[in-house]
C-alpha positions in Angstrom: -21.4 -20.4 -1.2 -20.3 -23.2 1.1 -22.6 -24.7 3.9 -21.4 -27.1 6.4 -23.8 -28.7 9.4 -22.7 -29.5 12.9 -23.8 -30.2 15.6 -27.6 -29.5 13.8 -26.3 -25.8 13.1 -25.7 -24.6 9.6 -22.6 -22.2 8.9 -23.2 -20.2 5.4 -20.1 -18.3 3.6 -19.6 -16.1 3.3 -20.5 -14.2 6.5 -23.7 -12.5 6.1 -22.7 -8.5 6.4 -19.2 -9.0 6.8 -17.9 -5.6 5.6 -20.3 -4.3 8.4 -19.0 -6.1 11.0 -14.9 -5.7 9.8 -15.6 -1.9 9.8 -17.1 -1.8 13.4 -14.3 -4.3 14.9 -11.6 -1.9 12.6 -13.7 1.4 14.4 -13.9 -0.1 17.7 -10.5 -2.1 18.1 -7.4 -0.2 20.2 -5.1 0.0 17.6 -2.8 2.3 19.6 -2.9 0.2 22.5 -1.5 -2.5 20.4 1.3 -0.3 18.9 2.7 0.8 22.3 2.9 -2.8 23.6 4.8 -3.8 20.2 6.7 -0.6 20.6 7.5 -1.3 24.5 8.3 -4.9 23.3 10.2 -4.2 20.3 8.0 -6.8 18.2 9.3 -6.3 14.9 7.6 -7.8 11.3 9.4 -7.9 8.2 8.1 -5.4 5.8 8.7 -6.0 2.5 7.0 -8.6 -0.1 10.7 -8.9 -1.6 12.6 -12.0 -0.8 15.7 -10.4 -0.6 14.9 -7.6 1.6 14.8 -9.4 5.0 14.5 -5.7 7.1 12.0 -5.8 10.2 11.0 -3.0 12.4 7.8 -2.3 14.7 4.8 -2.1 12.0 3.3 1.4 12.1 -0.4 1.9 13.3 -1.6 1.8 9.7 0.3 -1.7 8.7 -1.3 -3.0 12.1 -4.6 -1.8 11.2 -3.9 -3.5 7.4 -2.8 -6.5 8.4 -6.2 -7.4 11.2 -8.3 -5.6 7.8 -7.0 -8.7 6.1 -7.1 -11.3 8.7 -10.7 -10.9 9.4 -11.3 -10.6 5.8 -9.7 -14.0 5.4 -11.5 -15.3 9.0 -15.1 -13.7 7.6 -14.5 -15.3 3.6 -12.4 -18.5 4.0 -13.3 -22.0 5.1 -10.9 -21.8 7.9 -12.4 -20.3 11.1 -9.5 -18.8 12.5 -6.6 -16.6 10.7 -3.3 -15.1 12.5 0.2 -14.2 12.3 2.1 -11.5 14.1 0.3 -11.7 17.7 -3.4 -11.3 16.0 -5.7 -13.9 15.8 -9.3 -13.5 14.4 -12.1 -15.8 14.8 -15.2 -16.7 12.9 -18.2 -18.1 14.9 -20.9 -20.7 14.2 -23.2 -17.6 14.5 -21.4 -15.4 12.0 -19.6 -13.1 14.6 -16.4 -12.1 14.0 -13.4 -11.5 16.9 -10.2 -10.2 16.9 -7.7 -10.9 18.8 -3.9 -9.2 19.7 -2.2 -12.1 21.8 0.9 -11.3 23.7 1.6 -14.7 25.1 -0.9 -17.9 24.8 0.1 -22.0 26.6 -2.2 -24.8 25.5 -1.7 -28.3 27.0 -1.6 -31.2 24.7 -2.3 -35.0 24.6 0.8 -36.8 23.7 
């Protein structure tokens, strides 16, 4: 178990009752909602582990629904607050909460 202070706040992983709050975010998310927007978009993923099959297509409501499982796994478990790919991004808090996130478009300004 890692513990990390800041800001006089302690973080403890992993997340206290994470498989309780992945299954309410998983019960409580609008999975459909983000398939029709992928659909109406045509946002494709590639969907095979094998190097030489490059296919993509839409993702089916079930890979969706695999693929945030996973990320807030990762986001709940991991030393990294924050997990995405494929428009989802999922967040862990200093308070343990989890988020997740389905981003169509996102701009942050930068010091250069």
């Amino acid at each position: 178990m890692t513990k990390k202070k800041k800001s006089g706040r302690q973080e403890t992983l992993p997340v206290k009752d994470y498989d309780t709050k992945i299954k309410y975010i998983m019960d409580h998310f609008n999975f459909t909602k983000v398939h029709d927007a992928m659909l109406a978009l045509d946002w494709k993923w590639q969907h095979s582990n094998d190097l030489e099959d490059q296919t993509t297509r839409v993702p089916n409501i079930e890979r969706i629904k695999e693929t945030a499982r996973y990320l807030l796994y990762k986001a709940a478990t991991e030393k990294e607050r924050h997990w995405g790919t494929g428009g989802f991004e999922t967040r862990r808090f200093m308070s343990g909460e989890l988020s997740l996130m389905f981003v169509l478009a996102e701009y942050h300004s930068c010091n250069d």
